[in-house]
N, C-alpha and C positions, 0 to 999 in steps of 0.2 A: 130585553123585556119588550114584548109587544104591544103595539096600542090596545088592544081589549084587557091587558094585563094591567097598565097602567092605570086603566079607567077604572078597574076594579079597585087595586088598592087604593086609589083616592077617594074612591066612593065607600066602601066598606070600612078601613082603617084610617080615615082621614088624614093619607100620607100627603102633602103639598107636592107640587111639581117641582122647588128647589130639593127636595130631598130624593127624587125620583132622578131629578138630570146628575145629582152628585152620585149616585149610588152607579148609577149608568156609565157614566165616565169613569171610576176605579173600576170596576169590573171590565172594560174594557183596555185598561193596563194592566192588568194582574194574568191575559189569559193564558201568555208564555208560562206563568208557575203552575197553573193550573193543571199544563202536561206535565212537570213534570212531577206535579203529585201524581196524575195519571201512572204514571209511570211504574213508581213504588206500589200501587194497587196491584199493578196488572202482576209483580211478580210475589209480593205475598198472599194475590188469589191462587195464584198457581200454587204455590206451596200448600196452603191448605189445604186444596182439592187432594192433591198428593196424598198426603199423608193421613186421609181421611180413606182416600184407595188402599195406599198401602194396609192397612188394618181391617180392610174388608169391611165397612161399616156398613150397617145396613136397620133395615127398618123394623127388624125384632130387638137391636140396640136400645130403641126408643121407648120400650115398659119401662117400667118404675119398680121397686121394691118397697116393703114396709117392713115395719119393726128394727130388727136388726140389720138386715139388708144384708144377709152373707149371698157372697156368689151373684153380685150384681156385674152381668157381663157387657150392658152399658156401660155404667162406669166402670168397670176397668178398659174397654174401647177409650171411652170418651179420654181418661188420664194417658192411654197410651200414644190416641192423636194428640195431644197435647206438649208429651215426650219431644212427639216429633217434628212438629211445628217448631217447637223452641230449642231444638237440636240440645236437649238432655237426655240423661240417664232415664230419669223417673220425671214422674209430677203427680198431683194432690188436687184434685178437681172437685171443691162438694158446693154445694149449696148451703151447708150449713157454716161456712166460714161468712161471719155475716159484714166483712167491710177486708178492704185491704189492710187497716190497720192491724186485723187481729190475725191476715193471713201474714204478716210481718213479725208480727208478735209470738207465732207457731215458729218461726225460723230461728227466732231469738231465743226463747225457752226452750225448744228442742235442743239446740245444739252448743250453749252455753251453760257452763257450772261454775256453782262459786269459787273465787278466786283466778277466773276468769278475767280479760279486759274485753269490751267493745269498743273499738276504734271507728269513729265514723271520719272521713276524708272530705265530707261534701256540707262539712257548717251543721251547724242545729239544723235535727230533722224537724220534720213536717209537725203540726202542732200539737196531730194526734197521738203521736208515740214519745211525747215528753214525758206525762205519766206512767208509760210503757215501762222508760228506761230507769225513770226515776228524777230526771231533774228537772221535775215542778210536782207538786203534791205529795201528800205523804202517806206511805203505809201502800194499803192495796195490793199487795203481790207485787211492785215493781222489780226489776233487774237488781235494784237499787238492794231491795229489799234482802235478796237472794244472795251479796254479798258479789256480787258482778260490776266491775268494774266500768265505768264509761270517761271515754275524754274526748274529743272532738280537734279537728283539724283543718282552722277557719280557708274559707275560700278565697282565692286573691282578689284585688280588688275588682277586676275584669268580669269576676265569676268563672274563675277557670280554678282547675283543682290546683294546688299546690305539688307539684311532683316533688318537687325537690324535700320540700317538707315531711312527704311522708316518709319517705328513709329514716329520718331524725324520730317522726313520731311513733312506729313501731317499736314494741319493748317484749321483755321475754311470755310476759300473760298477753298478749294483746293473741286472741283467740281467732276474733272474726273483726273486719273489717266493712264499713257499711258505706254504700254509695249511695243516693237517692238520685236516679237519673233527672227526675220533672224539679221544676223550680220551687215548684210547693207555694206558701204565700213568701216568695222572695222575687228583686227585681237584678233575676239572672238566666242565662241560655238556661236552657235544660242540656244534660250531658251527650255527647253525640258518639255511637258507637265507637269509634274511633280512639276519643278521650278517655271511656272507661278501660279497653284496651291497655290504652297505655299505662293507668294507675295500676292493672290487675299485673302486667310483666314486672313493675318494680315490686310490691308484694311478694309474688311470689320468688324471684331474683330473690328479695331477703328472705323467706321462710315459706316452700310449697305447701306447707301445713296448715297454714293460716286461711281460715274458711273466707274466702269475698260472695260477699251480702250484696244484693242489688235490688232496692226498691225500686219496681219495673212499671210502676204505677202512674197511666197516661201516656208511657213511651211505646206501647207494644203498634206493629203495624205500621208506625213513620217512617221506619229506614227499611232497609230490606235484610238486615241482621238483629238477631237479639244479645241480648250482653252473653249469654251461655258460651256464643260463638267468638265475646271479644276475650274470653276464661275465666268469666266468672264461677262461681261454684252454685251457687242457688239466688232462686230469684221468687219475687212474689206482685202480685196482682189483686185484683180486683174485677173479678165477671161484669158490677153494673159499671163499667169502667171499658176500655176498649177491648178486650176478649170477648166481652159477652154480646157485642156488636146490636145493643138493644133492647134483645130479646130474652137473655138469663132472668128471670126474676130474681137473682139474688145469687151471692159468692163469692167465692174467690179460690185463686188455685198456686202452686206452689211447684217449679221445676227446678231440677240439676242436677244433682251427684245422688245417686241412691242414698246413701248412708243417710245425708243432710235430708233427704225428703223423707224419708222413712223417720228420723229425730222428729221431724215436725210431726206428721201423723201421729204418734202416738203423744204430743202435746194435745191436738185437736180432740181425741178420744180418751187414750186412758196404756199406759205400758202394758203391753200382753196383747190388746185390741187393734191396734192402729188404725192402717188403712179398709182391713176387712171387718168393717161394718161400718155402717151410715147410711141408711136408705134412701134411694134418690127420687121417691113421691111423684114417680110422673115428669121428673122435670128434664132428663137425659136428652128429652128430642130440641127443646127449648135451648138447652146449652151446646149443642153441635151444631144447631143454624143457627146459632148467632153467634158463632164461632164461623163459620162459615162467613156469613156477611160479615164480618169484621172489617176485612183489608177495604173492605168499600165505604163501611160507613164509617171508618179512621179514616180516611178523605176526603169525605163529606165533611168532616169536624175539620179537617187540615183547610180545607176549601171558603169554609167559614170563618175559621180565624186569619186565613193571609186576609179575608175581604173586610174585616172589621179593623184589623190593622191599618192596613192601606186608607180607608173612609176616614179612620182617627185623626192619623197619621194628619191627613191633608185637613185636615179641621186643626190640625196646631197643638193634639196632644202627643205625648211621648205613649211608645209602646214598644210592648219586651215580648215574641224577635218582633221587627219592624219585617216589613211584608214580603220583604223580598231574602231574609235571610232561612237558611237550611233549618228546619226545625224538627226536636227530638220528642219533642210532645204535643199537645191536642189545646196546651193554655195557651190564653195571648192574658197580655197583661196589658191593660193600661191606666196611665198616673193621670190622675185628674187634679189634684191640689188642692182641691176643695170639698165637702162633704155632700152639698147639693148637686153637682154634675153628676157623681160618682153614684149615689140616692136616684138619680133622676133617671140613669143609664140601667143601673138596677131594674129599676121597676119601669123601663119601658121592653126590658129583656121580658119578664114575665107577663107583659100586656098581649105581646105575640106569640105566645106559647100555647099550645091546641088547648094541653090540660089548664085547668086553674086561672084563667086569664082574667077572669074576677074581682084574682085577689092584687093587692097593693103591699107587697112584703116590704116591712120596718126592721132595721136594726135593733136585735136582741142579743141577751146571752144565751147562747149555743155551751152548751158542756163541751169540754176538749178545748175549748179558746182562752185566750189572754184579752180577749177586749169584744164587746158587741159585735155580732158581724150580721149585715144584709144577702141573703141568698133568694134567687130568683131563680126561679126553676118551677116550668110546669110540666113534668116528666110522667110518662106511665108509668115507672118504676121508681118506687120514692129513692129520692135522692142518687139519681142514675147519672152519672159524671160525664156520661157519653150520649146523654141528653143535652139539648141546650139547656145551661144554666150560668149564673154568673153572681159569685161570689166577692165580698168585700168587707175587710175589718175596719171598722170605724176609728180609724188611727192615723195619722200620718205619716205619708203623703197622699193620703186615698187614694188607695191604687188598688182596681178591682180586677179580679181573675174569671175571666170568661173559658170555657168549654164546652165541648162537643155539641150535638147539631146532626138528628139523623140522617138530614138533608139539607142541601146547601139553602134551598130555598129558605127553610123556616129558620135559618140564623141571621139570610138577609131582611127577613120581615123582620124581625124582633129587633137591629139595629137600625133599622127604620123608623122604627115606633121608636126606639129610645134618642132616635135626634130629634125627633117631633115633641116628646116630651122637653128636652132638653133648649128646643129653637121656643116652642111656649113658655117658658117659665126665663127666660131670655139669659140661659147660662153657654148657650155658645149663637154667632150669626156666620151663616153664608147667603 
């Protein structure tokens, strides 16, 4: 940061000069990780580009359909680059899938019947698909509902999968099998190609039949494989989330074994309709450049959380991965212990955010949740995960969940501001 840079944030954001020399000094020890996220970019830009050639993509791709939308030769480009980026059969690209949860939820109802089991390996999922499966809430259409069976198969204490477990835990229904690679609000790794890997060969070693599930959500773009490539069978996402690298206003998409994507499709639509129809309103051009910038701005987010990590870290809080460790997703975590640091770190995220910087967000109940939670996010695209924003349940050990960050710069601003809020209100000193 150079002196005209300096003197601006102090004068504009009333950043102090201890928070300017601390921020200076981690980012000058972080710059060796830096390459090698560099690194991972440079080769899932390549691959996009690729597979964007391969399909001849071009700029009559970018109309839009209405109404029914038959014969949208956008998207079907757009699902076939998709295909091929995440080395599947098939894939499920719309806009009208309006959260990862429900492109999760297309996988599950597609390709599960009653008397069915859902076996998940990676602990209670994420908070939004409890009601999904059915254990928490009543009624509604859950899994639950449908006479589909769930069990769960808790993580070791490490947070690593249980291998050996799973052997034990499959049974003659257990249908589909579910990993959630990102740590979701838990304080554990997110799963690393490799890991899932290894759960998919025991699986399938017991029964090739048995469909593996990968919630892919936050991991896409960090390593230079996706789980398709570690055997998984299908997988699902989130466009305002790292595929849609910003710019999707909205979606989510769904790859892997035709059969399983094609099940989902016609969950999304209706049996008989599936994939062909859904009109894509103009938005085609939208979701292949921000598919495109992906690989870049998933390093920009990666860039942003080794540097909040590393500043934490040296401030005396724990965080999950700590700065220098491989990571498979876009969250950092970290444990504050207290409500006010955690409150204070909140809302000096959103002080630095282009959109909404106005506002002062409080702990509320959020539908989907077990207990109040603070989010802080001023995103062009509401609720965009690959926006800076930074999440936290009001519970113990308040531990809040930070992601993405179009640009390294505005994640460094907005940790800025939340130590300035945090060195005012005198809940941490350096």
């Amino acid at each position: 940061m150079n002196t005209l840079c300096q003197d601006f944030i102090r004068n504009r954001f009333g950043i102090d000069t201890a928070v300017i020399n601390l921020t200076q000094s981690v980012e000058n020890e972080i710059r060796d990780i830096f390459r090698e996220i560099d690194a991972v970019k440079e080769s899932n830009q390549y691959k996009v580009i690729a597979a964007m050639q391969e399909h001849s993509l071009s700029d009559t791709h970018f109309t839009g359909t209405t109404g029914y939308g038959y014969n949208d030769r956008g998207r079907e480009i757009l699902e076939a680059v998709y295909a091929s980026v995440f080395k599947a059969e098939d894939a499920l690209v719309r806009h009208q899938i309006v959260a990862g949860t429900q492109a999760i939820a297309l996988c599950l109802y597609g390709n599960l019947r009653p008397g069915d089991e859902l076996l998940s390996v990676t602990g209670k999922p994420y908070d939004t698909l409890e009601e999904v499966i059915g254990i928490r809430g009543e009624g509604a259409g859950s899994l639950k509902d449908f006479g589909i069976g769930y069990r769960q198969l808790d993580l070791l204490e490490d947070g690593g999968i249980d291998y050996n477990g799973i052997k034990k835990a499959l049974s003659d229904t257990t249908k589909m099998v579910f990993i959630q690679r990102s740590r979701g609000y838990s304080w554990r790794n997110p799963l690393k190609i490799d890991e899932i890997k290894k759960a998919v060969d025991i699986v399938k070693e017991i029964n090739k039949n048995i469909i593996v599930m990968v919630d892919n959500c936050y991991g896409e773009f960090t390593e230079t494989e996706e789980p398709i490539e570690a055997g998984a069978d299908i997988l699902a996402g989130s466009l305002i989330k790292n595929p849609g690298g910003g710019l999707a206003p909205a979606g989510g998409y769904i790859a892997g074994k035709k059969e399983y994507v094609e099940n989902a499709a016609y969950r999304l639509t209706t049996p008989g309709l599936g994939r062909e129809v859904g009109p894509t309103l103009g938005n085609n051009r939208l979701m292949f450049q921000g598919l495109f910038l992906a690989p870049h701005i998933v390093s920009e987010s990666l860039k942003g959380a080794v540097f909040t990590a590393a500043v934490m870290q040296k401030l005396g809080f724990d965080t999950s991965p700590g700065p220098d460790e491989i990571r498979s997703d876009i969250i950092q975590a970290i444990r504050f212990n207290d409500p006010e640091s955690m409150i204070a770190f909140c809302q000096g995220i959103q002080k630095g955010s282009p959109v909404d910087s106005f506002v002062t967000p409080e702990p509320w109940e959020m539908p989907g949740y077990d207990s109040p939670v603070i989010m802080a996010a001023g995103a062009f695209v509401q609720g965009s995960s690959i926006e800076l924003s930074a999440d936290a349940p009001l519970k113990p050990p308040y531990t809040a969940y930070m992601q993405g960050g179009l640009v390294h710069e505005h994640v460094k601003l907005g940790v800025m501001i939340a130590l300035k809020y945090m060195r005012e209100r005198k809940l941490v000193r350096f």
